[in-house]
C-alpha positions in Angstrom: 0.0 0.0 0.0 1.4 3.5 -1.2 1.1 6.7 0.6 0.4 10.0 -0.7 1.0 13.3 1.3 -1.6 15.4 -0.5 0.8 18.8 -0.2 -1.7 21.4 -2.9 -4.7 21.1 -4.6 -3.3 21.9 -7.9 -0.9 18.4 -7.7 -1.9 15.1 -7.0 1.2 12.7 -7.1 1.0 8.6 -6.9 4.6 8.0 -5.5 6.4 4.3 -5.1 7.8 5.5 -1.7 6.1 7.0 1.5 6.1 11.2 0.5 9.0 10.3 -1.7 8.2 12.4 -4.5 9.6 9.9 -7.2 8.5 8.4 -10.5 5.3 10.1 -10.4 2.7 8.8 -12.5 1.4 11.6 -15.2 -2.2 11.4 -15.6 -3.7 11.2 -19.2 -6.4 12.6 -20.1 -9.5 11.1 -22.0 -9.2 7.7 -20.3 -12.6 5.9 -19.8 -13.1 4.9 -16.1 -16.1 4.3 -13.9 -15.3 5.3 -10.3 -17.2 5.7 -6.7 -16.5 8.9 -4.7 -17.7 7.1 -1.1 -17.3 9.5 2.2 -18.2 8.6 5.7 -21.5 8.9 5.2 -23.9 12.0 3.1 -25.2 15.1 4.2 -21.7 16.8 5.9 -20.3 19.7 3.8 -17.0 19.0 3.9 -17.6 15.5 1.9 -19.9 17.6 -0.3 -16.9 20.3 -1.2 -14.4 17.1 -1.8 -16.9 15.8 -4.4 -17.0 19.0 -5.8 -13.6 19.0 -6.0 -13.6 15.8 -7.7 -15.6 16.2 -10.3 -13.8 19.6 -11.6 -11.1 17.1 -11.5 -13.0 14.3 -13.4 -14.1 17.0 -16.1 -10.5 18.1 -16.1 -9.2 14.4 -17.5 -12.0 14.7 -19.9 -12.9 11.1 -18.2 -16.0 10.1 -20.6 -16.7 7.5 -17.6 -19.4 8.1 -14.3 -18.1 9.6 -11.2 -21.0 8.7 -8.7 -21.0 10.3 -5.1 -22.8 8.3 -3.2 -22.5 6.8 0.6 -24.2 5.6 3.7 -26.5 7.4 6.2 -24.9 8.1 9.5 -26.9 5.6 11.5 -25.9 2.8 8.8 -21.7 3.9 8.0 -20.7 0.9 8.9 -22.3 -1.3 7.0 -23.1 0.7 4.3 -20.2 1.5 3.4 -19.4 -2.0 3.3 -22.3 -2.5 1.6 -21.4 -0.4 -1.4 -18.0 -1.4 -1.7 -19.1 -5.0 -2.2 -21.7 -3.5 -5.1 -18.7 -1.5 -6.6 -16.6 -5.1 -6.9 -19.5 -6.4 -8.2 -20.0 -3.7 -11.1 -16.8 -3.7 -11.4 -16.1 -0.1 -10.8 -12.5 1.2 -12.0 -12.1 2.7 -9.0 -13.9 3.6 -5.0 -12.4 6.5 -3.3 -13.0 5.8 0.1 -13.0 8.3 3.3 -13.3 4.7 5.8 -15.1 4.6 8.7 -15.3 1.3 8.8 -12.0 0.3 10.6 -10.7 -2.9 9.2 -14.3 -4.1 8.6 -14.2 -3.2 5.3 -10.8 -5.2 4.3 -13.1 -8.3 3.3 -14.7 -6.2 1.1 -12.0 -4.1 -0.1 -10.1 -7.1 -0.9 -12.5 -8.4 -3.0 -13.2 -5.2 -5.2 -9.3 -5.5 -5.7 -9.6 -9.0 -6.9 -12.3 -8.0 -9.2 -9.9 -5.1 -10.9 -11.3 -2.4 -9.1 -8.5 0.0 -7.6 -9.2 1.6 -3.5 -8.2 4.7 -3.1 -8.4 6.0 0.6 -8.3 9.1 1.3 -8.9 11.9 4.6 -9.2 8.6 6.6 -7.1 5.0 5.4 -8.0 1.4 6.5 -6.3 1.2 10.0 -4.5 -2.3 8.7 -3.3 -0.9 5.6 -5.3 -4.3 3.3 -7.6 -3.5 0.8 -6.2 0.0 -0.3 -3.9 0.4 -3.0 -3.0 4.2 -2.1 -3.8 6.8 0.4 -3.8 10.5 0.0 -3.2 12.0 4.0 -4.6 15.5 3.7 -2.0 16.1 6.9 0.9 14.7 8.1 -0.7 12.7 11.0 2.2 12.9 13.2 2.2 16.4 13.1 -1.1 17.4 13.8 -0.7 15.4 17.5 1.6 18.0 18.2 -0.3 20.8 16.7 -3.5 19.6 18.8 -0.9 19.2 21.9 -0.1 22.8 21.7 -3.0 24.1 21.2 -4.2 22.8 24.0 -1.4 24.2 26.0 -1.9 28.0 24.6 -5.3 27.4 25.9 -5.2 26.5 29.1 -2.3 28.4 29.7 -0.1 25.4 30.2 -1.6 23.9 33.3 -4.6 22.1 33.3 -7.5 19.0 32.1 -8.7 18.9 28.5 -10.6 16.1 26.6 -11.4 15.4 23.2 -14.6 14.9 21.7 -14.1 12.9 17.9 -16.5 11.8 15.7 -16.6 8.2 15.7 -14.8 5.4 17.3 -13.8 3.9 13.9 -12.8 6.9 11.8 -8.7 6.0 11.8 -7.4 9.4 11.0 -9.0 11.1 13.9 -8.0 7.9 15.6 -4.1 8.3 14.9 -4.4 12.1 15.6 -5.5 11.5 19.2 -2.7 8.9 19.2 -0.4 11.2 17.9 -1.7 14.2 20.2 -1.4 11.4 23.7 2.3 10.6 22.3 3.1 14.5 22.0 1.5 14.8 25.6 3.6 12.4 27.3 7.2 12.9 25.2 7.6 16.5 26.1 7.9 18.2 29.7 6.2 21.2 29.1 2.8 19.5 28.8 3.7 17.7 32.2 0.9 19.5 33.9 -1.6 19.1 31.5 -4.2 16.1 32.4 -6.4 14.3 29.2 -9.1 13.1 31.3 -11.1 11.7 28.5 -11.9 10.5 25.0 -15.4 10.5 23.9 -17.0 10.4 20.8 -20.3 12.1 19.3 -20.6 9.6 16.5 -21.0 13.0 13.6 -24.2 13.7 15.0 -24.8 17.6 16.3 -27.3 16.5 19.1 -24.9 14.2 20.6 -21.9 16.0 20.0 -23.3 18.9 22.0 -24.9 16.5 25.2 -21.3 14.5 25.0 -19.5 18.0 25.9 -22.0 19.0 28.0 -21.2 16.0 30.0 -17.7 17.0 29.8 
């Protein structure tokens, strides 16, 4: 599995190395393929503005092939994302872009659109394990942003005192590795020494109980 650091809009590079920005693969335009743009789930804006971003990009490469947005409802992410990856194997889609929040759930799955010929492209949020996806496009360098949240949190508080985090849901793996990251940058350096993170909860991307989880808090 490749990794992509996605660095500007403008440039999208497939690389043979982790960010090693070598033997790039140059897109051609006018190639025929049918792919899935699949977020979390529908009905959040920033998926919205990433398929609009991806269909500039499909008119761009003059792709006479379908670009379909489509995902699962909130209550259903899980499964329906597993759901339509298994019907883009079948139909033997050219390609899924995939925002998982399915943890390693959707490997099965994943592996089997693979088999079929259909490429997995993850992106804003990879399959924890790393099967199933044949690159990933990080929108951050995950390490970094642990330290970033880290010292925000410091600036905040003024150095001394508790915070928690409230994420989205349990098995969305880049917010998942950037609270990892963040806990790492907590306990390697000194100067967050009296800083306490007394808990992680999680309002599964739902306003209502996003707002009573940090109420609670």
């Amino acid at each position: 599995m490749k990794h992509v650091l996605l660095g500007a809009a403008a440039a999208l590079m497939l690389t043979t190395a982790n960010f090693a920005y070598a033997d790039t693969i140059k897109l051609e335009p006018g190639k025929e393929t049918n792919m899935v743009l699949l977020p979390k789930f529908l009905g959040i804006l920033v998926f919205d503005q990433a398929n609009e971003g991806a269909q500039e990009a499909h008119k761009e490469l003059g792709n006479p092939g379908k670009l379909e947005f489509t995902g699962p409802t909130p209550e259903n992410s899980t499964a329906g994302q597993i759901e339509i990856m298994t019907t883009a194997g079948t139909q033997k889609q050219g390609a899924v872009m995939l925002s998982n929040n399915a943890g390693d759930q959707i490997v099965p799955s994943a592996e089997a659109a693979q088999a079929a010929g259909t490429k997995v492209v993850t992106w804003d949020s990879p399959i924890p394990g790393g099967q199933g996806e044949s690159v990933f496009v990080a929108q951050v360098d995950f390490g970094s942003i642990g330290t970033v949240m880290a010292d925000m949190a410091h600036s905040i508080l003024g150095g001394k005192g508790q915070m928690a985090v409230l994420s989205a849901t349990p098995d969305a793996s880049n917010q998942n590795a950037w609270i990892e990251s963040m806990k790492a940058a907590l306990a390697a350096d000194p100067k967050y020494a009296d800083i306490e993170l007394v808990d992680v909860v999680y309002g599964d991307d739902q306003a209502e109980v996003s707002y009573n989880r940090a109420l609670a808090l």
